[in-house]
N, C-alpha and C positions, 0 to 999 in steps of 0.2 A: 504494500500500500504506500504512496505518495505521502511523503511527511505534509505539516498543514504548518503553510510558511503566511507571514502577514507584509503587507506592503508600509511601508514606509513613507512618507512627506518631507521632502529638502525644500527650504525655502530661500532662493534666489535672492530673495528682497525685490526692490527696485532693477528692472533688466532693461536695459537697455538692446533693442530688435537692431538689425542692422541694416533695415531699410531707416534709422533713424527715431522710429517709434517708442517711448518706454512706458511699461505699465508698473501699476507697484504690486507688492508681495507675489509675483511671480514665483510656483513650487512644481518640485518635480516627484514623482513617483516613484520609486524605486525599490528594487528587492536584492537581499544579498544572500548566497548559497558560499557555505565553507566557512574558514576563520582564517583570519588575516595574521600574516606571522609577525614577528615582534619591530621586526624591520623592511614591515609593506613588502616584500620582494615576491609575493606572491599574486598577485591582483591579476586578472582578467577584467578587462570591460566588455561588455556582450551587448550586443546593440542587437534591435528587435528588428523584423521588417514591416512592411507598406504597413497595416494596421493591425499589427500585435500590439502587442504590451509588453510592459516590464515585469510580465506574472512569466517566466522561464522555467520553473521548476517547482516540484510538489505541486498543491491543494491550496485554493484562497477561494474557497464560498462567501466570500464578504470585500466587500472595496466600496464604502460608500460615499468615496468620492465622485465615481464614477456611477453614481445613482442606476438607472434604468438598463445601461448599457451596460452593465456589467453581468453577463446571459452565463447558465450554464457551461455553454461551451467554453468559455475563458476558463473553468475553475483548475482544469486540470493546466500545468504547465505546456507550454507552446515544446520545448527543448527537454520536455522529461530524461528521455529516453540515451540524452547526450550530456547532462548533467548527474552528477549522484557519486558516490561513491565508487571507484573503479572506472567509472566511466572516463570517456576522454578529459571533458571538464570534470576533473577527479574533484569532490568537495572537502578531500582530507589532503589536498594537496596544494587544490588553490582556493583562494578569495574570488566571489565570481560575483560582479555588478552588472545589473541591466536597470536601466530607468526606460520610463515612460517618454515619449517624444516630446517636447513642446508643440502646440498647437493640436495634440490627441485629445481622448475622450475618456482616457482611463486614471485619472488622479493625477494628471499632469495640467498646467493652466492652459486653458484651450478655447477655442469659440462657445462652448458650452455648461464655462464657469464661468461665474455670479463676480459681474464688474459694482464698483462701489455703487452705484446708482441704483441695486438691487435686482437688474435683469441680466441676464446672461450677453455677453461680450457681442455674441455673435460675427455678425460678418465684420465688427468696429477692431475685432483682435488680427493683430499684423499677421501678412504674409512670414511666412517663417521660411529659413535657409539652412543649407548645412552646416554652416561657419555658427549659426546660432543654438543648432545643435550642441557642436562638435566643445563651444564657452562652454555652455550650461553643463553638458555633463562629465567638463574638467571641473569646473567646480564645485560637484559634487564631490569627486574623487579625491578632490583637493580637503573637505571636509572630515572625509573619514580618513584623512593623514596619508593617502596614496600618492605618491613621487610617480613613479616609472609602474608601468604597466602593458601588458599584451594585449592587442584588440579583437576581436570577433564579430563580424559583422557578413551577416545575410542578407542579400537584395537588396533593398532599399540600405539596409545596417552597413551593406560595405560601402557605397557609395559618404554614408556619414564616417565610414571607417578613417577613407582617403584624408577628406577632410582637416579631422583630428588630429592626424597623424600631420598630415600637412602644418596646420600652425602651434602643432606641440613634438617637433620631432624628436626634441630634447629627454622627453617622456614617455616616448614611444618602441617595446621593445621589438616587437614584429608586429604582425597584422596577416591574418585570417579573413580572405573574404569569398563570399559564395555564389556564384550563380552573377555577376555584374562587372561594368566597367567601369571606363573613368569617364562616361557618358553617356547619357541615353540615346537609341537610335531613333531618326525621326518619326518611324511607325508607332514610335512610343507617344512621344511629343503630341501626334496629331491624337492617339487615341487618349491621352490625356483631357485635350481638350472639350473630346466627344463627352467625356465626364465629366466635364467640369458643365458643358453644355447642357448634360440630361438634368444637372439638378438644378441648373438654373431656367431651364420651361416648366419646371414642376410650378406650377399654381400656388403651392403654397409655402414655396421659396421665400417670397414676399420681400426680396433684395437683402436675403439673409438676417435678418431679422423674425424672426419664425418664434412663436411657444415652443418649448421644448417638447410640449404632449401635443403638440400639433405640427408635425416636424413633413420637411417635403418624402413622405418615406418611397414614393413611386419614382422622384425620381433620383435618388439614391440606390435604389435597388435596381433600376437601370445602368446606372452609372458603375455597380459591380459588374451589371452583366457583361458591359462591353470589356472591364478588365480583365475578368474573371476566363474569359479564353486565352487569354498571354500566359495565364499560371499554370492551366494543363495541357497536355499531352496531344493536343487536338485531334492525331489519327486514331486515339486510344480513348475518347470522349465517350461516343456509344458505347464501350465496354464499362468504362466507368458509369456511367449512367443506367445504372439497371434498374434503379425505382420504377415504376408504373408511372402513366398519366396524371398529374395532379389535376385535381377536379374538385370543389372549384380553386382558383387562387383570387390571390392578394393585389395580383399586380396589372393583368388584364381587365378588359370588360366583356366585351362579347366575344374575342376568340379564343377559341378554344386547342391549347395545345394536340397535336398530334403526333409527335416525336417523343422519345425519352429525353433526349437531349435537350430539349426545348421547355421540356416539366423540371430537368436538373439545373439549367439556368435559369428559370425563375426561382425555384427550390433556395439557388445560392444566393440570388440578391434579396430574393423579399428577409429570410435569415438576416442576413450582413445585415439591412435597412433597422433590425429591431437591436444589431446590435451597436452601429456606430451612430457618429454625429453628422450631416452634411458637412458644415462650414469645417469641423475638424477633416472630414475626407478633403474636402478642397486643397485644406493647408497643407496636407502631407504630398497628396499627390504632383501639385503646383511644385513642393518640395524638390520630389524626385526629378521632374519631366527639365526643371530649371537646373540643374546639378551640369557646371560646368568649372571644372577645375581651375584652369587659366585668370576665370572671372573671378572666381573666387578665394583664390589665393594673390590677386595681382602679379600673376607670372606672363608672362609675354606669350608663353607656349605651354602646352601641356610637357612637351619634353623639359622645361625649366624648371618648371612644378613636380617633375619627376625625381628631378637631379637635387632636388631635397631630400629626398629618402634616402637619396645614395650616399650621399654627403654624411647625413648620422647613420650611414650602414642598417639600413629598419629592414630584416626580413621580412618578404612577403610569399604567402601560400595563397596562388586564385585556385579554386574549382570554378571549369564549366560541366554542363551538363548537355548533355547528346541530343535530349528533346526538347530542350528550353525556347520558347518562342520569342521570351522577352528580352534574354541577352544571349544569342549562338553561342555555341562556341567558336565559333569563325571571329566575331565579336571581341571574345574573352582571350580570346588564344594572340590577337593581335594586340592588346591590351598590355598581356604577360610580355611581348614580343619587345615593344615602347619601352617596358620598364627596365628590361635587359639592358636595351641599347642605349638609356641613358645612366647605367652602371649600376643596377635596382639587383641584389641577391634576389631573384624573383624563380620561385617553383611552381610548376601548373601542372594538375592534374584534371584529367576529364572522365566526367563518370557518367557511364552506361545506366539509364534508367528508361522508365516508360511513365514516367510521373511530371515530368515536366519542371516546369522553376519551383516548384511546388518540393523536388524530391526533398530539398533539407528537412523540409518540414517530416514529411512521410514516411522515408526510409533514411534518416540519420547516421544507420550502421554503414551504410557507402563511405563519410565521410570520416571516421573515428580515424582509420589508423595514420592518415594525413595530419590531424588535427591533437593527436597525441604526441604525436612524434615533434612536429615543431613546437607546442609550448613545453613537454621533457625539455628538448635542447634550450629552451631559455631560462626552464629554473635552475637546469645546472648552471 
């Protein structure tokens, strides 16, 4: 059985966003697996992806920060399976942080925490970046007395991985990232904006401004759907999809499914719709789609922004994965390629699944003995 771990609240204070914006008592979310040794040297930072949480491991039936949207399915850890004792992220070996994103919906301050005027932020809470990620959750680390530390970051987490690592290389021992590059490709970009687009015709959008019990959930649950094919397997959809016809649903009016496929993607968004926030989906997704190194580091080139990492010697481990529609491995493999040639210790591995960007999530054990082996070689 899954130990029963509780979330935690770091409070930022006053944060300054780096589009220039600052709100006060900005907090973040966070849970910690393992004990930290007498001289920090054990720390892992584990960054979540698109919209997990910072619930990584064990059992948390309660977060009531996170009021309505905190659903069954969250209670179990996202990372069980890769977390625990023995396990890669061994918890008798290391200290392992994950927080909650800024601009989420899970105990972190976001479009749908309570601004001083009594109603929820809404669409009035900033666009959020990875650089404003990448502060906040040094300063957490900073809090519980962690110097230098390994990073972990899946999907969206690696992309804040780069980041981090980029304006703390000083503290940066390696970096683990899964399934991403140092960009998104433009099929991304555009499908982004279909998302961003469905939940802004929902009716009851109302210019992001919404009741929280009165939330656009149609077109949020749209707005999974058109993601939600980048994350599997697409030639492997119909096999995945074995439930029957849902009848009736949540998300249509008068048509009526015919496909399985077609009852599993409404299945996944009307779900997603009861579990997140719109204006938080916006902020994370706008996140990702805007994630440009160069920019965001003020390096002239992606290659100059690389020659950072070389420069403090930061190992890096990419996985791509074989059926990932979101980042190839053609993608990823040319990614690893950049970071060679700008003098990056850089190892890649590419794994065989039928799970899609999805597989970290599903089958974990593909990625153990890669992810073992490099954090071993940094706590010796």
């Amino acid at each position: 059985m899954s130990p029963s771990v509780i979330s935690r609240i770091f409070s930022l204070g006053e944060f300054r966003f780096e589009n220039g914006e600052t709100l006060p008592d900005v907090r973040l979310a966070y849970e910690t697996y393992g004990t930290l040794a007498p001289d920090a040297s054990n720390a892992v930072l584990l960054f979540h992806a698109l919209t997990g949480s910072h619930h990584a491991h064990g059992r948390n039936e309660s977060l009531p920060e996170a009021a309505r949207f905190w659903q069954p399915e969250n209670y179990d850890g996202w990372w069980d399976r890769m977390i625990g004792p023995g396990r890669p992220l061994d918890t008798e070996r290391y200290f392992i942080v994950c927080a909650n994103f800024l601009g989420s919906c899970y105990g972190s301050s976001g479009p749908a925490s309570i601004a001083p005027d009594g109603e929820p932020w809404g669409s009035r809470f900033p666009l959020v970046t990875a650089n404003d990620q990448a502060r906040a959750q040094a300063r957490l680390l900073e809090s519980l007395g962690i110097e230098r530390f390994s990073v972990v970051g899946p999907s969206v987490g690696g992309m804040l991985s780069l980041a981090l690592a980029h304006m703390y290389p000083q503290r940066v021992k390696s970096v683990i990232v899964i399934g991403v590059s140092d960009a998104p490709p433009i099929e991304h970009k555009l499908s982004v904006f279909e998302q961003i687009a469905a939940i802004e015709l929902d009716a009851k959008y109302r210019k992001g401004r919404y009741p929280l019990d009165d939330p656009p959930s149609r077109g949020l649950a749209l707005a999974r759907i058109i993601c939600h094919k980048l994350f599997v397997y697409q030639r492997g959809l119909e096999k995945r999809a074995r439930r029957g016809i849902c009848e009736p649903n949540e998300l249509l009016t008068w048509f009526r499914p015919t496909r399985n496929t077609q009852s599993y993607m409404i299945h996944q968004g009307t779900k997603f719709a009861k579990r997140f926030d719109a204006n938080a989906y916006i902020r994370i997704v706008n996140m990702w789609a805007s994630f440009d190194l160069p920019t965001l580091t003020a390096e002239s080139s992606v290659a100059a922004a690389f020659s950072r990492y070389a420069e403090h010697k930061i190992p890096f481990l990419i996985y791509s994965i074989d059926t990932d529609c979101c980042f190839t491995p053609r993608v990823i493999s040319q990614f690893h390629r950049r970071l060679l040639r700008a003098g990056v210790d850089s190892r890649y591995i590419r794994i065989r699944s039928r799970k899609g960007h999805d597989s970290f999530l599903l089958e974990p054990e593909l990625y153990e003995a890669g992810i073992r082996t490099m954090l071993g070689g940094n706590l010796r």
